[in-house]
Each structure stands twice: as structure tokens, then as C-alpha cells.
LOTILO-776255 format. One record per atom (N, C-alpha, C, O): atom name; x, y, z. Coordinates in pm, 1 decimal. Each point is the difference from the previous one (the first is absolute). Example, Ala and Ser with C-alpha at 12.3 -4.5 7.8 and 13.67 -1.06 7.14 Angstrom:
2
("N",(1319.0,-569.0,780.0))
("CA",(-89.0,119.0,0.0))
("C",(90.0,120.0,0.0))
("O",(103.6,-1.9,66.5))
("N",(-138.6,106.9,-138.5))
("CA",(82.0,119.0,6.0))
("C",(-77.0,109.0,73.0))
("O",(50.9,110.8,16.9))
END
This chain:
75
("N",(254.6,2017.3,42.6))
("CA",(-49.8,-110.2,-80.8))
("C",(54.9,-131.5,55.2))
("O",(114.9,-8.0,43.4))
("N",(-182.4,-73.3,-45.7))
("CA",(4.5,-157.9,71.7))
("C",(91.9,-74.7,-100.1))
("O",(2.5,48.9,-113.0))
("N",(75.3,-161.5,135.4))
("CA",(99.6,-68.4,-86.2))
("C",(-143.4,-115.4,-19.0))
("O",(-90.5,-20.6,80.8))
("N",(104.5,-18.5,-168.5))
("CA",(-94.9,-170.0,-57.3))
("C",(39.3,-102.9,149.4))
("O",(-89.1,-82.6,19.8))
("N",(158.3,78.9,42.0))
("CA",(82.7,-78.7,86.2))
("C",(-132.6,40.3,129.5))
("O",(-87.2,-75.2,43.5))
("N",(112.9,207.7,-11.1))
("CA",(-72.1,29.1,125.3))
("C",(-136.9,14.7,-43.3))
("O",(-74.0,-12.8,97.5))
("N",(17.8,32.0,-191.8))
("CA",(-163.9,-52.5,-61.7))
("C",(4.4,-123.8,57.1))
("O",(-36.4,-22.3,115.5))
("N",(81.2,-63.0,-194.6))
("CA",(-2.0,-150.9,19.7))
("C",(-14.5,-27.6,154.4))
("O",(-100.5,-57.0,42.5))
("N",(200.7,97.7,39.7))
("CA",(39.6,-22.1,137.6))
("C",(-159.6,86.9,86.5))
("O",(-56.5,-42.2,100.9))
("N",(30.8,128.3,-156.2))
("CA",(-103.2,27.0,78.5))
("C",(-142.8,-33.1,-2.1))
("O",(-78.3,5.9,94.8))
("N",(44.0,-58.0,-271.8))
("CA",(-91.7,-67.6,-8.4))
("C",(8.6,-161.5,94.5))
("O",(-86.2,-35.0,80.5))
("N",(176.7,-23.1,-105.9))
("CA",(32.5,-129.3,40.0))
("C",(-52.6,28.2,161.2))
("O",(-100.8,-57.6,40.9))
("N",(159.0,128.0,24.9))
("CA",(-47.2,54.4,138.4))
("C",(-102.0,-18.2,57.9))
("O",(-22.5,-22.9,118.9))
("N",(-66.7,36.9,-237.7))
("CA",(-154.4,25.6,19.4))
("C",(-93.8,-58.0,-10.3))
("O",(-117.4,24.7,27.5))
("N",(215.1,-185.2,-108.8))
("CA",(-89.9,-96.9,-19.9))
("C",(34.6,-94.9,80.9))
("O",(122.1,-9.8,11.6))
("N",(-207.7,-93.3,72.8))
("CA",(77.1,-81.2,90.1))
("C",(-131.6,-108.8,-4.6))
("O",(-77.7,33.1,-89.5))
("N",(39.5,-138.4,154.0))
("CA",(-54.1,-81.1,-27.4))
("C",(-139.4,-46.6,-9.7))
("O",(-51.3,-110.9,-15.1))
("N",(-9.7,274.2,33.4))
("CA",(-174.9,17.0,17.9))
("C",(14.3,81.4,-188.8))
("O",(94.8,53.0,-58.0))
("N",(-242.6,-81.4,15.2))
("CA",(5.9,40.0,-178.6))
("C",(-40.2,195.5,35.8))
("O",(-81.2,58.8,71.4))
("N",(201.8,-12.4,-177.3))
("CA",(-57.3,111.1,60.7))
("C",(-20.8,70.7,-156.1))
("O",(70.5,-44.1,-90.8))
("N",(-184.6,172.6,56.8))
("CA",(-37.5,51.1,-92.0))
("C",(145.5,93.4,-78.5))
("O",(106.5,35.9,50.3))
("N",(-164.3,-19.1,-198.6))
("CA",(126.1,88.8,-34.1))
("C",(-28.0,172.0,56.6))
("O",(85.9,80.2,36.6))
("N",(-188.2,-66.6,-42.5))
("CA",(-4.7,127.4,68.9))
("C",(8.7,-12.5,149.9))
("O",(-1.3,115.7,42.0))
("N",(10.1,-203.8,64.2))
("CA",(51.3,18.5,107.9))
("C",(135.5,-22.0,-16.0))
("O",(62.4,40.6,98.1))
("N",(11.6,-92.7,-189.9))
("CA",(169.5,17.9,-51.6))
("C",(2.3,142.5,2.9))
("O",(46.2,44.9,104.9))
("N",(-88.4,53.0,-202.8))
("CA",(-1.0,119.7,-33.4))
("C",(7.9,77.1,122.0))
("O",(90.6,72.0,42.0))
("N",(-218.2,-105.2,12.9))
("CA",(-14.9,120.7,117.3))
("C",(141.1,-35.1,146.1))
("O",(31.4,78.2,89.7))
("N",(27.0,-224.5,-116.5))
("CA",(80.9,-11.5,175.1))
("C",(166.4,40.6,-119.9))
("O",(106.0,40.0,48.1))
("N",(-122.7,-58.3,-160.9))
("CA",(141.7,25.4,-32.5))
("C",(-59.2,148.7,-28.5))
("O",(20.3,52.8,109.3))
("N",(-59.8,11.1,-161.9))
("CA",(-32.4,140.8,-93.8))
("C",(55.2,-7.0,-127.1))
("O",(72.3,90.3,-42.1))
("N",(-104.1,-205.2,-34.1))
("CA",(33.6,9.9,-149.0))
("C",(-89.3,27.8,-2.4))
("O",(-80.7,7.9,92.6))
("N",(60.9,32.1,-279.8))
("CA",(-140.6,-26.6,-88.9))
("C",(-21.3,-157.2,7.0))
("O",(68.5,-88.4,51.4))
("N",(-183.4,85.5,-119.0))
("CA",(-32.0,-139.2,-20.1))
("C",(86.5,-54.2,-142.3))
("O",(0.9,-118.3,-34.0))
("N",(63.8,217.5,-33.7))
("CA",(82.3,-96.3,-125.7))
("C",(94.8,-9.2,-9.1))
("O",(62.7,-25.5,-102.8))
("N",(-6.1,51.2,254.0))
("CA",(103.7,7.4,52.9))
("C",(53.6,-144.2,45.5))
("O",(97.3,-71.1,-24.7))
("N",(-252.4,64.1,131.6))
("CA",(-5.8,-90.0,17.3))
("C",(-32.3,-125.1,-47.5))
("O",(36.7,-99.5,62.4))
("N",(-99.1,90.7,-162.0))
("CA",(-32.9,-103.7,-59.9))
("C",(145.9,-76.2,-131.5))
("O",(60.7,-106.4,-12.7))
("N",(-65.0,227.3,-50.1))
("CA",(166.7,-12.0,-37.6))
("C",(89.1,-88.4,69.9))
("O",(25.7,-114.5,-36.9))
("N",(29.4,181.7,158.1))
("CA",(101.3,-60.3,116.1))
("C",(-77.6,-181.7,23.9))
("O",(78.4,-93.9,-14.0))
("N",(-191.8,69.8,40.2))
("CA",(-21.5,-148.0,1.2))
("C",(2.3,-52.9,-107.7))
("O",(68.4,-101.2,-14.8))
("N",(-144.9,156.4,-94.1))
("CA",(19.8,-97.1,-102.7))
("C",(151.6,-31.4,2.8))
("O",(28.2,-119.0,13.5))
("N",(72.1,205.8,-23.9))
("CA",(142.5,-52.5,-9.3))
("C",(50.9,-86.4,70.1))
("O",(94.0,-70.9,-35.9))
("N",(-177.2,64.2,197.3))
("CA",(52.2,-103.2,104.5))
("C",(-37.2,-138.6,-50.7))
("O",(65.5,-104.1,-5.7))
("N",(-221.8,141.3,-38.3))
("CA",(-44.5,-138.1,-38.6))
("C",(40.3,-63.4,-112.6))
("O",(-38.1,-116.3,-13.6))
("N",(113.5,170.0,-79.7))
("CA",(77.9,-3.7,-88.3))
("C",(137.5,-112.1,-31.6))
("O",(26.9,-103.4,-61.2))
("N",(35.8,210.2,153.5))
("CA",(113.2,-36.5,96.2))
("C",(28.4,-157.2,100.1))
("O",(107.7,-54.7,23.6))
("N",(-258.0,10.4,22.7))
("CA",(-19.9,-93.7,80.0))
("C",(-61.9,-123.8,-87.7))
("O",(-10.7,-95.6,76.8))
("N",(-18.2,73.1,-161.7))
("CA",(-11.8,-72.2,-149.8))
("C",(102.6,-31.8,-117.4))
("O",(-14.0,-56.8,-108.3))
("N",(108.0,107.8,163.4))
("CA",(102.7,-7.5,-60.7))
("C",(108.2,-161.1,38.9))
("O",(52.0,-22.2,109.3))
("N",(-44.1,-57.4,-217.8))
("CA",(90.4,-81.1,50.7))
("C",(106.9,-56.3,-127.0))
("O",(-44.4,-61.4,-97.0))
("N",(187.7,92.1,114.2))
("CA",(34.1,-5.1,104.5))
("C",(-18.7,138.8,59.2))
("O",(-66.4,94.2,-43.3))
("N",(180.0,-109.6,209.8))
("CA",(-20.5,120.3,34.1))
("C",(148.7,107.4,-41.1))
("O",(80.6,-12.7,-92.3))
("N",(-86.9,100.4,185.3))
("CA",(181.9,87.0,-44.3))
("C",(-1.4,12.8,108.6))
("O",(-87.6,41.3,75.9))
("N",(248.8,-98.6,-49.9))
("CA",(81.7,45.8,91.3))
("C",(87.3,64.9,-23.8))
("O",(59.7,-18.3,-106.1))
("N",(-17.2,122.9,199.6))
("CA",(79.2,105.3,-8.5))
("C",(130.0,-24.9,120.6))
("O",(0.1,4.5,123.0))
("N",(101.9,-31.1,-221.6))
("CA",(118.3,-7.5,138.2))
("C",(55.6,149.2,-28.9))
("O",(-18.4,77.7,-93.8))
("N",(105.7,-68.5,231.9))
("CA",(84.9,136.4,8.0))
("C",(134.5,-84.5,88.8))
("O",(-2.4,-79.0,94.3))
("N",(154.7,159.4,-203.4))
("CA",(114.4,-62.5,30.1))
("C",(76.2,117.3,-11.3))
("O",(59.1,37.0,-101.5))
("N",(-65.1,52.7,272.8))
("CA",(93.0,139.0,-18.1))
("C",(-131.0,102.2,-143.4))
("O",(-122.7,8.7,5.1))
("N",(212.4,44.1,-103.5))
("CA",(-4.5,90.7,-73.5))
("C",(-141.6,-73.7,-127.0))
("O",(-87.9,57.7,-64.0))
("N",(129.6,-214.2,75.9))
("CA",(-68.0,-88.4,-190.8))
("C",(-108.3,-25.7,149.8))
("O",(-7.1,-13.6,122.1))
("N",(-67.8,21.5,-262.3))
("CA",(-178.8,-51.9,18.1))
("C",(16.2,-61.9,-93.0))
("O",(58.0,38.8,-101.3))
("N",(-121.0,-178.5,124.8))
("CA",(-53.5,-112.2,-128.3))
("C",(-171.9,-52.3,45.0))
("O",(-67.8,-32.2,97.6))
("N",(60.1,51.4,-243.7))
("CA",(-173.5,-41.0,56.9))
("C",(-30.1,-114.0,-99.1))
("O",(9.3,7.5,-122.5))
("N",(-50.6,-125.1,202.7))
("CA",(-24.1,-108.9,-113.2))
("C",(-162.6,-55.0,35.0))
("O",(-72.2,57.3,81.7))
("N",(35.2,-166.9,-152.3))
("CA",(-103.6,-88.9,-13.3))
("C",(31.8,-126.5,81.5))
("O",(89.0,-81.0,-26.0))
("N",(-198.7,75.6,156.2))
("CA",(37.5,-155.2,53.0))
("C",(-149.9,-43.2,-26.9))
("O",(-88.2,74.7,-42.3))
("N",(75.1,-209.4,74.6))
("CA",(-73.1,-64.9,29.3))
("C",(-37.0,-36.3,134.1))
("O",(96.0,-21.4,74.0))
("N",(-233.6,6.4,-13.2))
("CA",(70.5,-1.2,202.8))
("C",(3.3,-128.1,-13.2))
("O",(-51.9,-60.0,-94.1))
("N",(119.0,3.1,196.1))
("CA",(13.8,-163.4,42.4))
("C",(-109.0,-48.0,87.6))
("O",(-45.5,51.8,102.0))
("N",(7.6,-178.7,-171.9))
("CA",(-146.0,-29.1,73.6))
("C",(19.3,-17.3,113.5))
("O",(111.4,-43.5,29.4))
("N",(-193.3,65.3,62.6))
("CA",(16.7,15.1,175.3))
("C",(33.8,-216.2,-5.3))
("O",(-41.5,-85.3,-78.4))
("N",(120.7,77.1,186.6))
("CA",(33.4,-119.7,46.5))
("C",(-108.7,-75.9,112.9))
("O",(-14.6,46.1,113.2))
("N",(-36.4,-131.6,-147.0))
("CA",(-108.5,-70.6,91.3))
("C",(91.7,-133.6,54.0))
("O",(100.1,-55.9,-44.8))
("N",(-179.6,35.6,154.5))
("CA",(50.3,-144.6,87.6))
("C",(-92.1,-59.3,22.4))
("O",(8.6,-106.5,61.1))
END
């Protein structure tokens, strides 16, 4: 059985910058389709989200907080 992590990682794989169908998701990863559709809605989810979470790691403590990003700097 696949972790949610390597779903994610292998759908993501599969999508790159040409539009591609959810059943050609299905057939290059081998999920179902509500597998797949599931796993994006959460990305797209996830990517609508503001703020965002960051996750630090210090040794053993994980802290996960809420930032805001900093607006890109123009000249």
C-alpha cells in the first residue's frame, strides 16, 4: 500500500506543463480515478490556501506555523 506522500509524489510526476486528462493521470500513475481526483482536489486545496505552513525541523522538535510570503522585491 502507497503512503498519501508517494500518491502525491507520483501524481505530481505526471503532471508537468502540457493539460493532461484525469484518466490519463489514472492510466501513467495506476490509480483509480477517485484516487485520483481526491489526491488533486487536496493539492488544489492546499495551493489556495493563504496563509501558507511552514514546517521547521530542529534535531528531534518539529514546529509548524502560519507565514505569510514576502512580496517579491522589484527595482
Amino acid at each position: 500500500m502507497k503512503t498519501q506522500i508517494e500518491i502525491l509524489e507520483k501524481i505530481m510526476n505526471c503532471v508537468d506543463g502540457e493539460p493532461v486528462s484525469f484518466m490519463a493521470l489514472c492510466r501513467q500513475t495506476g490509480f483509480n480515478y477517485r484516487t485520483v481526483r481526491r489526491h488533486l482536489e487536496l493539492i488544489e486545496y492546499l495551493q489556495q490556501q493563504s496563509p501558507k505552513i511552514q514546517i521547521l525541523r530542529d534535531g528531534f522538535r518539529v514546529v509548524i506555523r502560519k507565514f505569510q510570503a514576502e512580496p517579491l522585491a522589484t527595482s
